[in-house]
N, C-alpha and C positions, 0 to 999 in steps of 0.2 A: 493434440486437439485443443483447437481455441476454444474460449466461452466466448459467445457473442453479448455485449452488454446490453443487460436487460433493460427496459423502461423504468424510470425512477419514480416511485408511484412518494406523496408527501403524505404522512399521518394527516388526519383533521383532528383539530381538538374533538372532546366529546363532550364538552359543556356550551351552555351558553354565551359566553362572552364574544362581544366580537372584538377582532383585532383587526391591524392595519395589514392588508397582503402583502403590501412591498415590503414591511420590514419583515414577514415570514419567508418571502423570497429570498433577502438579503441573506438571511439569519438560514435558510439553506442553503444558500449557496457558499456561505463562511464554513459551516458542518461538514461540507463536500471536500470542499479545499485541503479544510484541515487530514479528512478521513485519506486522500491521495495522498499528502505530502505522508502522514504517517506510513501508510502500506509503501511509500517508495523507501525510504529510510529502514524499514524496518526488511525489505528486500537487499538494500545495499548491505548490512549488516550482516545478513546472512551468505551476500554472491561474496563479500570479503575475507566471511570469519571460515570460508568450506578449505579443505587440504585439494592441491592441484593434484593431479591421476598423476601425472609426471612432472616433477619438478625441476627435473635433470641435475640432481643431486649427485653426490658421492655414489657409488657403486658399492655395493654393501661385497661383489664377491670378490671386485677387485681390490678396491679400499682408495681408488683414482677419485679426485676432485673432476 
């Protein structure tokens, strides 16, 4: 089962101040980037570090390469 990607809702500040939007744009779209590249990396890590089901290894009853 897929997950369908959900809508990306942004925090709002909760104070007064205002800021500029494009640099909160900017500044999430940098946050996003980085959050991808980490879950892809940290996916490759994982499909690398698994043991294959068959590796077509040695025969443990024969003792054949």
């Amino acid at each position: 089962m897929v997950d369908k990607p959900s809508k990306i809702t942004f925090i709002v500040a909760a104070n007064d101040n205002e800021s500029d939007p494009e640099a909160e744009a900017r500044i999430n779209a940098v946050v996003m980037d980085l959050a991808r590249l980490l879950g892809r990396q940290i996916a490759r890590d994982l499909f690398h570090g698994g043991v294959a089901a068959n590796d077509n290894g040695a025969s443990r009853e024969t003792g054949e390469d």
